[in-house]
N, C-alpha and C positions, 0 to 999 in steps of 0.2 A: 822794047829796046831799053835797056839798061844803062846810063852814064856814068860814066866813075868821073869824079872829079882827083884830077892829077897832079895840082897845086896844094892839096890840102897839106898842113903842117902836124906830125906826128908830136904828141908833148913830150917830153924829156923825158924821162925815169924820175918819179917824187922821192923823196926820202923822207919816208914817216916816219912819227912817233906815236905810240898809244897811251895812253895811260887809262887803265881801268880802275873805277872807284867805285864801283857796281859790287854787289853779292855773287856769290855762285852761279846760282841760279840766272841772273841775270846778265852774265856775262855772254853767253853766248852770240848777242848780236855780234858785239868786239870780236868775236872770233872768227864770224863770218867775212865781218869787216875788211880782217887782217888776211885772208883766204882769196879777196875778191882783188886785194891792194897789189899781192904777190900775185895772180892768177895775170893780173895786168903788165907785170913786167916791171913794178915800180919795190921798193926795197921799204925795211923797217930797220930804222934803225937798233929800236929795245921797246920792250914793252915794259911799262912801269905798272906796277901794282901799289895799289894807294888806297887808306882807307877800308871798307870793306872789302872793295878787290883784293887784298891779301890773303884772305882764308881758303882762296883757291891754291896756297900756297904750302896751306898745310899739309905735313905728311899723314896726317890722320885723318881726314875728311875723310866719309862715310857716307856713299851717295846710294841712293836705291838702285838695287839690279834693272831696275826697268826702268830708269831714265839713263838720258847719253852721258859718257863720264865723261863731262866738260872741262877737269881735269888733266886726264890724261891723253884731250883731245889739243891742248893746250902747249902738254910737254911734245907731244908727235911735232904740231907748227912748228917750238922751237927747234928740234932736232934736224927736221930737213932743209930748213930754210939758213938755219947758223944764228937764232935771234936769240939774245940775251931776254931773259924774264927777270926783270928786277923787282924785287919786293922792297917797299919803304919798310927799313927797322923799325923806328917809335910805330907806325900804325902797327903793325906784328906783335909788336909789345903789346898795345892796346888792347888788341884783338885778342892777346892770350898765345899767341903759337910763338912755340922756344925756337928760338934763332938757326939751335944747330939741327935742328929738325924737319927742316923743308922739303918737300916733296922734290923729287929728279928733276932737273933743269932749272929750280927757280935757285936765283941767288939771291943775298943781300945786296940792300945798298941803300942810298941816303936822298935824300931833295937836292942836294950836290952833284951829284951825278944825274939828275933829273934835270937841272938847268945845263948841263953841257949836253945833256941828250936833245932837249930843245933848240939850245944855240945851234945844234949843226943838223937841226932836221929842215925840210921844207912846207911841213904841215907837220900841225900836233893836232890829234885827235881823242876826244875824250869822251869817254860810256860814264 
């Protein structure tokens, strides 16, 4: 015989933030992360790319045919979901990839827009 408990309290919808500071290659937990966040019914607000994480943002990355293109595994998330992928400028500069050069769905943007993405999230999580 099976109980369900009938008082339990369902948690609200979260409103995350991501920010990824991870490599390519290592990004892909975050991506799961964001698949498992959405799969629950809870929202993202943007995902920041910082630091390393940027060069997933390049339009030239050149990944092996026989690994997952975590790339453009990245831009699908944003497209069906409606989530901004923001790229930090200076880290991009740092990192070498030309501003007007970004691969489909990632934008620019600033640590400015990272602390209002903060302010209005309910959890920030960070790779």
């Amino acid at each position: 015989m099976v109980k369900t408990i009938s008082n339990t309290k369902r948690v609200s919808s979260l409103k995350f933030a991501l920010i990824v500071n991870t490599s390519v290659v290592n990004s892909y937990s975050a991506l799961k992360f964001a698949e498992a966040v959405l799969n629950l019914k809870h929202s993202i607000q943007a995902i920041f790319f910082y630091q390393h994480g940027v060069n997933l943002a390049n339009a030239f990355i050149d990944l092996p045919q026989d690994e997952t293109n975590i790339q453009q595994n990245w831009q699908t998330l944003a497209k069906q979901h409606a989530i901004n992928l923001i790229v930090c400028s200076s880290s991009a500069l740092r990192q070498g990839i030309q501003l007007d050069k970004l691969a489909d769905q990632f934008i620019i943007g600033s640590l400015g827009q990272l602390t209002e993405i903060i302010s209005s999230s309910d959890r920030v999580i960070t790779f």
